[in-house]
C-alpha positions in Angstrom: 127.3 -19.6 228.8 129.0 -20.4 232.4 127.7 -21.8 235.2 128.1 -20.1 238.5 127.9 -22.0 241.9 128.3 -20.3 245.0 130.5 -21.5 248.1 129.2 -22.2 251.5 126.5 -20.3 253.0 126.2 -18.0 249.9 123.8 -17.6 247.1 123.1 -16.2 243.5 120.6 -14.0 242.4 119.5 -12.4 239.3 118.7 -9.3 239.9 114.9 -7.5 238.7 114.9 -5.4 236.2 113.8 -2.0 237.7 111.2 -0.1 235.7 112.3 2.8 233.4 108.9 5.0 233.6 106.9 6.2 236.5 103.2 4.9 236.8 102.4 8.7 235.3 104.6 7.8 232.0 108.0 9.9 233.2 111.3 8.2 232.1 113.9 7.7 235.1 117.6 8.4 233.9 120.0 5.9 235.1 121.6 8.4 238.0 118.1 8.5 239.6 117.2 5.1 239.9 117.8 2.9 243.4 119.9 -0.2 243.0 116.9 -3.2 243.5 116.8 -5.2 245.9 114.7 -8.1 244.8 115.7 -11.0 243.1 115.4 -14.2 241.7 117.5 -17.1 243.2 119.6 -19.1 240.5 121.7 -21.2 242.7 122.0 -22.1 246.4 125.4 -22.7 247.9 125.4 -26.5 249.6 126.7 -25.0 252.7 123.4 -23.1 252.8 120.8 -23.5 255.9 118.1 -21.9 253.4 118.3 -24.9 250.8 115.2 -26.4 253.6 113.3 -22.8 253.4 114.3 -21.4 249.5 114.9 -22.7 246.7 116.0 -21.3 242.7 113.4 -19.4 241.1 112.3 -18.1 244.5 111.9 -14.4 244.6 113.5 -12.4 247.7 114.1 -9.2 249.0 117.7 -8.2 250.0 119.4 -5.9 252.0 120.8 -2.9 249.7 123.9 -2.4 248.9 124.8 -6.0 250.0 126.6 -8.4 248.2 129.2 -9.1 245.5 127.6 -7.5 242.0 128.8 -9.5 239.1 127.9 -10.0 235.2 128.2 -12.9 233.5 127.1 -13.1 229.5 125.3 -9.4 229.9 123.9 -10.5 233.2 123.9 -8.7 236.5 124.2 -11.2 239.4 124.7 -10.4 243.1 126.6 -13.5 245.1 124.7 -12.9 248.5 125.4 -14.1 252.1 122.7 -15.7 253.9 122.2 -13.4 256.3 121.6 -10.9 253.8 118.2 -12.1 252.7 115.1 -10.4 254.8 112.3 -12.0 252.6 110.8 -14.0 250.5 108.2 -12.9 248.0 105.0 -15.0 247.5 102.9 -13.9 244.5 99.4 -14.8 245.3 96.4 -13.5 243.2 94.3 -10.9 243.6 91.9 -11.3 246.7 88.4 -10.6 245.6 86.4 -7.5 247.3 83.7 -8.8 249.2 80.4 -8.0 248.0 78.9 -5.5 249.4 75.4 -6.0 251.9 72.5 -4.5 250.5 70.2 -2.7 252.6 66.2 -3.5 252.7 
């Protein structure tokens, strides 16, 4: 296993898996998929301003086609500049519907 720690302002991301079926159940071939651009952080480079706002397991989105793509052990990875990064993604859960009034 290595152990990959960006320089400077720069950070690592694993990128997320994009899904091979459509909601209605058709396979996408490899040519017709996008290249993602979410991803988890794994490292922070110390030179990095976002080490106060992000920090690893964070989800993000990411400018496409942005980057330096590498793999490591089977891995894709993309080494990303800081300016790079437009988002972060909060999971939160679902908000319930309000109930609805009942007339009298």
């Amino acid at each position: 296993m290595k152990t990959i720690q960006p320089f400077g302002d720069r950070i690592l991301v694993k990128m997320l898996e994009i899904p091979q079926q459509t909601a209605s159940g058709i396979y996408l071939p490899d040519t017709s998929k996008e290249k993602p651009s979410e991803g988890e952080i794994i490292a922070i480079g110390e030179g990095s301003h976002l080490q106060e706002k992000l920090s690893v397991g964070d989800k993000i989105y990411f400018q496409k086609y942005s980057g330096s793509e590498l793999k490591a052990d089977g891995v894709s990875y993309l080494i990303l500049e800081e300016s790079h990064i437009l988002a972060r993604i909060i999971e939160i859960e679902k908000i319930p519907e309000p109930a609805q009034s009942r007339k009298k």
